[in-house]
N, C-alpha and C positions, 0 to 999 in steps of 0.2 A: 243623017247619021246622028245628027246632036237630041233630035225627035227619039228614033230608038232607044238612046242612053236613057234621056228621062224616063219614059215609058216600061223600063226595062228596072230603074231605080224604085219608081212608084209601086210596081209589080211586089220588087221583093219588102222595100217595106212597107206594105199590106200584108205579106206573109209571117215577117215576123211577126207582127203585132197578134197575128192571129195563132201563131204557135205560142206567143206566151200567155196569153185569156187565159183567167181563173175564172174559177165560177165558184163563188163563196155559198156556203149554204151555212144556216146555223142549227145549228142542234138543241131543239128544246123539249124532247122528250115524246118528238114525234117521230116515225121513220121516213130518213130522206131517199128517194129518188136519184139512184145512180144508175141510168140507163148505158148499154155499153153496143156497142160494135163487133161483130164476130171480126175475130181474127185482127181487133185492135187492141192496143194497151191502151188505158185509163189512170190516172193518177190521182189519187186521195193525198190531201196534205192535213196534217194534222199537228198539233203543239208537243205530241207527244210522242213513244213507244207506247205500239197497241199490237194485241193478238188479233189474227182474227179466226172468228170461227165459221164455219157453213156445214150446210148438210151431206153427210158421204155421198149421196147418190151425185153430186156434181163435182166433185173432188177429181175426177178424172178430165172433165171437161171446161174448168175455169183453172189457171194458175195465177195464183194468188203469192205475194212476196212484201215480206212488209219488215219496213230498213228503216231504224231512224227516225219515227215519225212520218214518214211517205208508205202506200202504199200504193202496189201495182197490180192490176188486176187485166187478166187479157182472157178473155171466151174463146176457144177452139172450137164452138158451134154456139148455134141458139139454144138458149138457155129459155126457160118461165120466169115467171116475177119469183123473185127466192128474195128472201130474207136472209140478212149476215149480220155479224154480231162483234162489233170491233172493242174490244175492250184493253181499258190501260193496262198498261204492267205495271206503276206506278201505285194507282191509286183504285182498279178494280172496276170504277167507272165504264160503263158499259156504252157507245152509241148504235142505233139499229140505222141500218141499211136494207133498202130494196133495189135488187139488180134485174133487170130482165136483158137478156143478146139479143139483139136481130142481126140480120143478115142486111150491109148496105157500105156507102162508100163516104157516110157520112164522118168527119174528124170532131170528136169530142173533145173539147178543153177539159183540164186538168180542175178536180175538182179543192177546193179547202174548204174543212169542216172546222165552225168555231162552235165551241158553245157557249151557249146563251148561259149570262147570270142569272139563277131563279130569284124574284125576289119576293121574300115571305111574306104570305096572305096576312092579312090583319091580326084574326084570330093568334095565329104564331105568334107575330110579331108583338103580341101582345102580353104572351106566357113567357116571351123569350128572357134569358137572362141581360143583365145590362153586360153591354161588349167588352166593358174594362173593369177590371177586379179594382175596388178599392188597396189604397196602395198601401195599408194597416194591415190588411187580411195576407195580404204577398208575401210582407215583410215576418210576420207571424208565424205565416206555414214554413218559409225561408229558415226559419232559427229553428223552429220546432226540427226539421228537418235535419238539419246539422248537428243538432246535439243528439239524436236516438238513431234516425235511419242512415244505413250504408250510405257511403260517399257515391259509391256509382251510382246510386240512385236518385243523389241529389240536384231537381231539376235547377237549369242556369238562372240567372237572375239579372239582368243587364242592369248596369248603373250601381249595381251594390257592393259597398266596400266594407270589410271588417273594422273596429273601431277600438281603439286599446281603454280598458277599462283601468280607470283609477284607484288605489284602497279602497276595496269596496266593504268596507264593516260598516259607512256611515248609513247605508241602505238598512239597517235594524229598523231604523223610527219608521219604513213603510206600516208596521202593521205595532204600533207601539202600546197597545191594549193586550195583546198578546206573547204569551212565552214560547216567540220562536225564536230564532238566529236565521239571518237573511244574507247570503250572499250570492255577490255576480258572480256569473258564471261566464257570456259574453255579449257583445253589443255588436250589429249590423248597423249601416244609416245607407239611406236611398232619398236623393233628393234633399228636402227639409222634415226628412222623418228618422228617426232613432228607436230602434228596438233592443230592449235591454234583457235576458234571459238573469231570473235569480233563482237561487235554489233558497226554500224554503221549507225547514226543520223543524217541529215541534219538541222542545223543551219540558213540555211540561206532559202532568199527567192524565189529562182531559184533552177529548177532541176536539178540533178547531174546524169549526164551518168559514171555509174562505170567502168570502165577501167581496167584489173590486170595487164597493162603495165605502169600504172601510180603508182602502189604504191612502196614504197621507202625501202627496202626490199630484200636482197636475199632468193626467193622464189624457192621451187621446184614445187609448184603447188600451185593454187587460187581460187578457186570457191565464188561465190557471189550467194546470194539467189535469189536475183532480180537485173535485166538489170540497172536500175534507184534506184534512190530515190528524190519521190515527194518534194515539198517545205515544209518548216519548218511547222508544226502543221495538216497536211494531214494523214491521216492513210499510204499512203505509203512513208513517210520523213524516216523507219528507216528497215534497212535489216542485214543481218550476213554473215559476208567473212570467211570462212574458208581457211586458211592459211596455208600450209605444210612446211616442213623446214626440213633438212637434216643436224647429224655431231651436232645440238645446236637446243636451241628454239628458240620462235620468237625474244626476249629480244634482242639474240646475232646477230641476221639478220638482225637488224636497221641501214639503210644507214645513218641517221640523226641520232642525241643526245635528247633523249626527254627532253623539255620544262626545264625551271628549276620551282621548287614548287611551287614559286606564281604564275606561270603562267598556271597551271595545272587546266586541264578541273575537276570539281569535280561532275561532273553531276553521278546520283545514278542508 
């Protein structure tokens, strides 16, 4: 009796083990091989929601169900090698499948599909862009952003915090050969980097070619909205330099001493 029980123990677990076999395949832009069993079900696992698609003339004779990232495929007759077309709902990605039925009493494990990471031939990998935006250019598009385009459109920026700008008249000496008026307008910092947005007026009545080798300033980066700024009362006399700065903000990167009081632009 104690022979039967083992015997009997062994038996089932060998079954289960065999009811739970996956059969991993990976997807690399080849089509896989999913042979099926008339009048059995088959299971596809996958990482995702996927459609799938097949051709109408078997649409009658394969029932197809796809839940969750699983799918279930079961043939009501023998089928030909057919082709099916699994694609994400997510992201459009497409995997190709070949199915053929026969007729038999064979039990098929459940299949799971991964797919393979491509990784880019040399050629690519050689035009490719570097993976991480320097962190001057982030901070730059970041302010630019904020001051002119929609807020709903303004993409997120992790780590960045706004930054209270002080009396800013002493920022005139930036461009102290010329008759402009310079004010903040505001300042971001990410990290040990500081971006400071000024608005910049032309005064006088000759154009001003803007320069970033000309301002007075230890800068890590300079961007100016526009090339020029027209003469005093023209629609283009006034543009926005965005300033970066590294270590301190712009206050402490003043090559010159800003003006003393009475001498302070108090333009609004």
């Amino acid at each position: 009796m104690m022979r039967f029980l083992i015997l009997m123990l062994v038996s089932v677990a060998g079954w289960c083990s065999a009811a739970a076999a996956v059969e991993v395949k990976y997807w690399d832009r080849l089509p896989l091989a999913v042979p099926l069993t008339v009048g059995q079900e088959r299971i596809l696992m996958l990482d995702e929601d996927v459609r799938v698609g097949l051709p109408s003339a078997i649409t009658s004779k394969l029932r197809v169900q796809s839940v969750g990232g699983t799918v279930y495929l079961r043939a009501s007759e023998a089928l030909p090698p057919t082709r099916l077309q699994l694609q994400s709902v997510k992201s459009g990605d497409i995997i190709l499948i070949d199915i053929e039925a026969l007729e038999g009493n064979e039990s098929l494990e459940a299949v799971k599909i991964v797919a393979q990471t491509q990784a880019p031939d040399e050629e690519t990998a050689k035009d490719a862009a570097p993976a991480a935006t320097p962190v001057p250019v982030v901070l730059t598009r970041y302010a630019a952003q904020n001051l002119y385009a929609p807020l709903r459109t303004v993409a997120p920026l992790p780590g960045v915090r706004r930054v209270p700008l002080d009396e800013s008249s002493g920022f005139s000496t930036l461009l102290p050969t010329e008759h402009v008026s310079i004010k903040g307008l505001a300042a971001w910092r990410l990290g040990d980097y500081w971006v400071t947005a000024v608005k910049i007026v032309n005064r006088g009545s000759a154009k001003v070619k803007l320069d970033p080798r000309h301002l007075q300033a230890t800068l890590y980066a300079a961007t100016f909205q526009h090339e020029y700024l027209g003469h005093a009362g023209t629609p283009e006399d006034t543009t926005v330099a965005y300033l970066v700065t590294r270590g301190g903000d712009l206050r402490h990167a003043l090559l010159l001493p800003p003006p003393a009081p009475e001498a302070a632009d108090h333009e609004s």
